[in-house]
C-alpha distance (Angstrom), angle and dihedral (degrees) to the residues before:
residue distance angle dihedral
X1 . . .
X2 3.93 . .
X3 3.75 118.7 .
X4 3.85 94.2 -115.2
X5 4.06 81.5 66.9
X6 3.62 100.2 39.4
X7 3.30 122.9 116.6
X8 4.19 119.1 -157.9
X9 3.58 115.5 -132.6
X10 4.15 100.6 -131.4
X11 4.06 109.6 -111.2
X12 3.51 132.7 -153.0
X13 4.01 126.7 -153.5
X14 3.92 105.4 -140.8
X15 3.46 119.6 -73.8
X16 3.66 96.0 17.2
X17 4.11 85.5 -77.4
X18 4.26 101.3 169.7
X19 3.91 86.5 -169.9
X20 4.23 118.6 76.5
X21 3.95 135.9 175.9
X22 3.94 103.4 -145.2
X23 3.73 109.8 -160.9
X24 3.72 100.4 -151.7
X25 3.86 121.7 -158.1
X26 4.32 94.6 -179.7
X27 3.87 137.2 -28.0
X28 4.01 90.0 -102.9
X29 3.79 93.9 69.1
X30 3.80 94.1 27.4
X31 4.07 101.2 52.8
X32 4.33 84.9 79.2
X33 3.46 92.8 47.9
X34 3.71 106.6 46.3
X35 3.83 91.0 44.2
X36 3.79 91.0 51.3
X37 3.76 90.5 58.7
X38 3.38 103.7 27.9
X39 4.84 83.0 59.3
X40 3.97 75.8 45.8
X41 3.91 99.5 66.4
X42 3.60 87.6 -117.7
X43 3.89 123.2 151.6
X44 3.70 114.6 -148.6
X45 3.74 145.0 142.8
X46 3.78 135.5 -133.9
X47 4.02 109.9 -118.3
X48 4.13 104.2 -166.3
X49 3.33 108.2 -161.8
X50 3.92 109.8 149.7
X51 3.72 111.0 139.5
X52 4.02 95.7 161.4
X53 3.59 93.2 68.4
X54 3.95 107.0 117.2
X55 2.78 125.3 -131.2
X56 3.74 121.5 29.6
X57 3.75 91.7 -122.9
X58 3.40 92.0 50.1
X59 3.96 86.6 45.4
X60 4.13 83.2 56.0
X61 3.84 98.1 45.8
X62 3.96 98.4 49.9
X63 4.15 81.8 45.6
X64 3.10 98.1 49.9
X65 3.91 103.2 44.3
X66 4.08 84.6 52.0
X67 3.76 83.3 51.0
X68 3.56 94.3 52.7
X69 4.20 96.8 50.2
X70 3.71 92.2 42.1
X71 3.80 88.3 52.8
X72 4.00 86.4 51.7
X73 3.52 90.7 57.8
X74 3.92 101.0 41.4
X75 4.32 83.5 -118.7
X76 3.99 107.7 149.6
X77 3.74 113.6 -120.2
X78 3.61 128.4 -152.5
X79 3.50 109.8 -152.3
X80 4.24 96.8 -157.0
X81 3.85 119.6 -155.8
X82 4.12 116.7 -74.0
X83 4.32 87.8 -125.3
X84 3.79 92.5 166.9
X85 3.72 90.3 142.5
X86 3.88 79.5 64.6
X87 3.52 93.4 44.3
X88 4.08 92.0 51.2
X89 4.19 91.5 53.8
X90 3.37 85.6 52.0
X91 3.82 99.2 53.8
X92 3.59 97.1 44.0
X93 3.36 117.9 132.7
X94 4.01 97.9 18.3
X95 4.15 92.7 72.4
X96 4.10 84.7 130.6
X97 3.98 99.1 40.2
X98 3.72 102.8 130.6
X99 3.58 115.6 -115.5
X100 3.84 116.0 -76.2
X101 3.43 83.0 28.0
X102 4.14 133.8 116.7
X103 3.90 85.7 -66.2
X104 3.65 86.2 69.3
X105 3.54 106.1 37.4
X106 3.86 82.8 55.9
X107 4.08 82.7 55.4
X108 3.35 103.2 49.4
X109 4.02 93.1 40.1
X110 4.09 95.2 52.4
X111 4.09 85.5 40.7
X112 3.65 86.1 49.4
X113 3.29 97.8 48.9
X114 3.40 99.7 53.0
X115 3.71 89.1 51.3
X116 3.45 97.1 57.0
X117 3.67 100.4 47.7
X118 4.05 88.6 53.3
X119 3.90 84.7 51.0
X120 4.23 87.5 49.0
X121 4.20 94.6 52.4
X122 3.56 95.0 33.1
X123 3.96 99.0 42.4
X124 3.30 109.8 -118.4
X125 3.83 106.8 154.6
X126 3.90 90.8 -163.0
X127 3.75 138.3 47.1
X128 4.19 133.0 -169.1
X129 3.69 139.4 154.8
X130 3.42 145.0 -141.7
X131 3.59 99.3 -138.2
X132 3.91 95.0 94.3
X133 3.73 99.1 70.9
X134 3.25 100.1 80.3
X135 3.34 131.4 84.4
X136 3.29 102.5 -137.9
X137 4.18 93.4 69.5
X138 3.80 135.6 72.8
X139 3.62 104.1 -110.5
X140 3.94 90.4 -159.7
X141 3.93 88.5 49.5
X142 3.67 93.4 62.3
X143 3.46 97.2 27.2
X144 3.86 84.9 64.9
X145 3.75 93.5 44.2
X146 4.33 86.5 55.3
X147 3.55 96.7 52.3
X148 3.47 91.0 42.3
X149 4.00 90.2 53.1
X150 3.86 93.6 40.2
X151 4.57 88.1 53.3
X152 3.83 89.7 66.9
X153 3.63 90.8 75.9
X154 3.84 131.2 44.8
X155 3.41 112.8 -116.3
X156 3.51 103.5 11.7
X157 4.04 115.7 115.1
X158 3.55 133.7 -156.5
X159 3.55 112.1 -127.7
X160 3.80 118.0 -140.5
X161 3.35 121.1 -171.9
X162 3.12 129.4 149.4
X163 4.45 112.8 -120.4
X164 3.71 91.7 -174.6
X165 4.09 100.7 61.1
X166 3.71 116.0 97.1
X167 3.49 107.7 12.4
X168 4.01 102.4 -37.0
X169 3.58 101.9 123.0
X170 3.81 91.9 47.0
X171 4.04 90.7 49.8
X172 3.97 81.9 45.9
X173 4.06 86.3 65.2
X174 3.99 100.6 33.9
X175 4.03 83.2 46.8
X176 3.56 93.2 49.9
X177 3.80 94.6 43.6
X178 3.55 91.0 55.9
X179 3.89 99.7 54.0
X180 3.37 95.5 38.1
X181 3.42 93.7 -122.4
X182 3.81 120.2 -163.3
X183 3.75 106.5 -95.6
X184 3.64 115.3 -138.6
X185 3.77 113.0 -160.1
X186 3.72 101.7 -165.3
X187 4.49 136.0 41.8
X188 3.69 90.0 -95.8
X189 4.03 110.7 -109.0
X190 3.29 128.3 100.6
X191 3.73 95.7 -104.4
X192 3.59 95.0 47.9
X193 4.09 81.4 58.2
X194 3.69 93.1 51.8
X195 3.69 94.0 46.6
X196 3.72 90.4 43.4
X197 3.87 97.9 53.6
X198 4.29 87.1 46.4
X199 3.89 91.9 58.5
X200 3.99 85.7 44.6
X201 3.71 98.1 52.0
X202 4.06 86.4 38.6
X203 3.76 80.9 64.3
X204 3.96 110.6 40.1
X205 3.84 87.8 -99.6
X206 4.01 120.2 132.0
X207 3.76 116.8 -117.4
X208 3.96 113.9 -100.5
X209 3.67 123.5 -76.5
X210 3.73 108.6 -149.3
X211 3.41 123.5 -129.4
X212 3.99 98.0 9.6
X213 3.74 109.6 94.2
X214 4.22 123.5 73.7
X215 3.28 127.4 173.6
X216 3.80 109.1 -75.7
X217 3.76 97.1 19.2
X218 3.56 96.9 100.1
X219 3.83 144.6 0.9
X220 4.24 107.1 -86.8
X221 3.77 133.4 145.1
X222 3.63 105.3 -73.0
X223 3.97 105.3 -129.6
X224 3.47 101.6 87.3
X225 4.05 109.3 -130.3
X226 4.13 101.6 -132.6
X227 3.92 127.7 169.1
């Protein structure tokens, strides 16, 4: 089915809430889910806060294309500081955890945090992320991580639904194909990067050039990786 036919299912955010904290991790993996609730009537706002993305141009690319979309559709954006200093003290000592492994818990939890202690001062009675639409993530890792974020403060619920079901991570690609989005080819830390460019030379593959591929530029696997 082609978007032009596609008809959105309406969504609700739990409890009826009308006002949502988005944690976004890119615009790849966040085109689905701002379009879903922006056809839903609901009001939210991007919170960026993504200080494992390596390296700082990287950091600004992913920012800025997430800029650029939420601009389109008149969202507010909250660009969050670029800690990564933080982010490094935290992941010491679990530089060689596989992926999906402690490293990321770590990753979601501090990114989680963050999110939901915006959401407390500013009132947002509901918090979600984009960073379950991919593939490439455990959905009941992060999950965890969210509703672990969202019990520090009474009131304040996790949202969990799930962007892939009925279509979403299709939409993710045909949305990202038709902005052009910037198309990140590995999680985003510097580990992910190393471990990325082993499995690449392992297979005959060149190691990633940052900041060269968009969607539509050049033949890649179609689930955008995203951190």
């Amino acid at each position: 089915m082609s978007e032009t036919t596609f008809q959105r299912e309406i969504i609700e955010a739990p409890g009826g809430e009308k006002r949502v904290l988005l944690h976004s991790c890119c615009a790849p993996c966040s085109g689905e889910v701002m379009e879903a609730m922006l056809a839903s009537g609901i009001d939210y706002t991007i919170f960026f806060y993504n200080p494992n993305i390596h390296p700082e141009r990287e950091y600004l690319l992913r920012k800025d294309e997430n800029v650029r979309f939420a601009e389109k559709h008149n969202v507010p954006f909250v660009d969050a500081d670029y800690d990564k200093d933080n982010w490094y003290a935290r992941a010491r000592g679990m530089e060689w955890e596989p992926e999906r492994g402690a490293r990321c818990t770590m990753c979601f939890d501090m990114r989680f945090e963050r999110t939901a202690l915006y959401a407390h001062e500013h009132g947002f009675p509901v918090i979600t992320s984009s960073l379950g639409i991919s593939r490439w993530k455990d959905m009941n890792q992060i999950n965890g991580s969210g509703r672990r974020a969202a019990a520090r403060y009474e009131g304040m619920t996790y949202w969990e639904y799930n962007w892939r079901k009925k279509g979403g991570s299709s939409r993710m690609i045909e949305i990202s194909k038709r902005e052009n989005f910037y198309q990140q080819e590995y999680c985003g830390c510097v580990y992910s990067l190393r471990d990325t460019n082993v499995s690449r030379r392992e297979r005959g593959r060149d190691p990633i050039k940052l900041g060269v591929l968009y969607y539509g530029q050049a033949e890649t696997d179609d689930a955008p990786e995203q951190g």
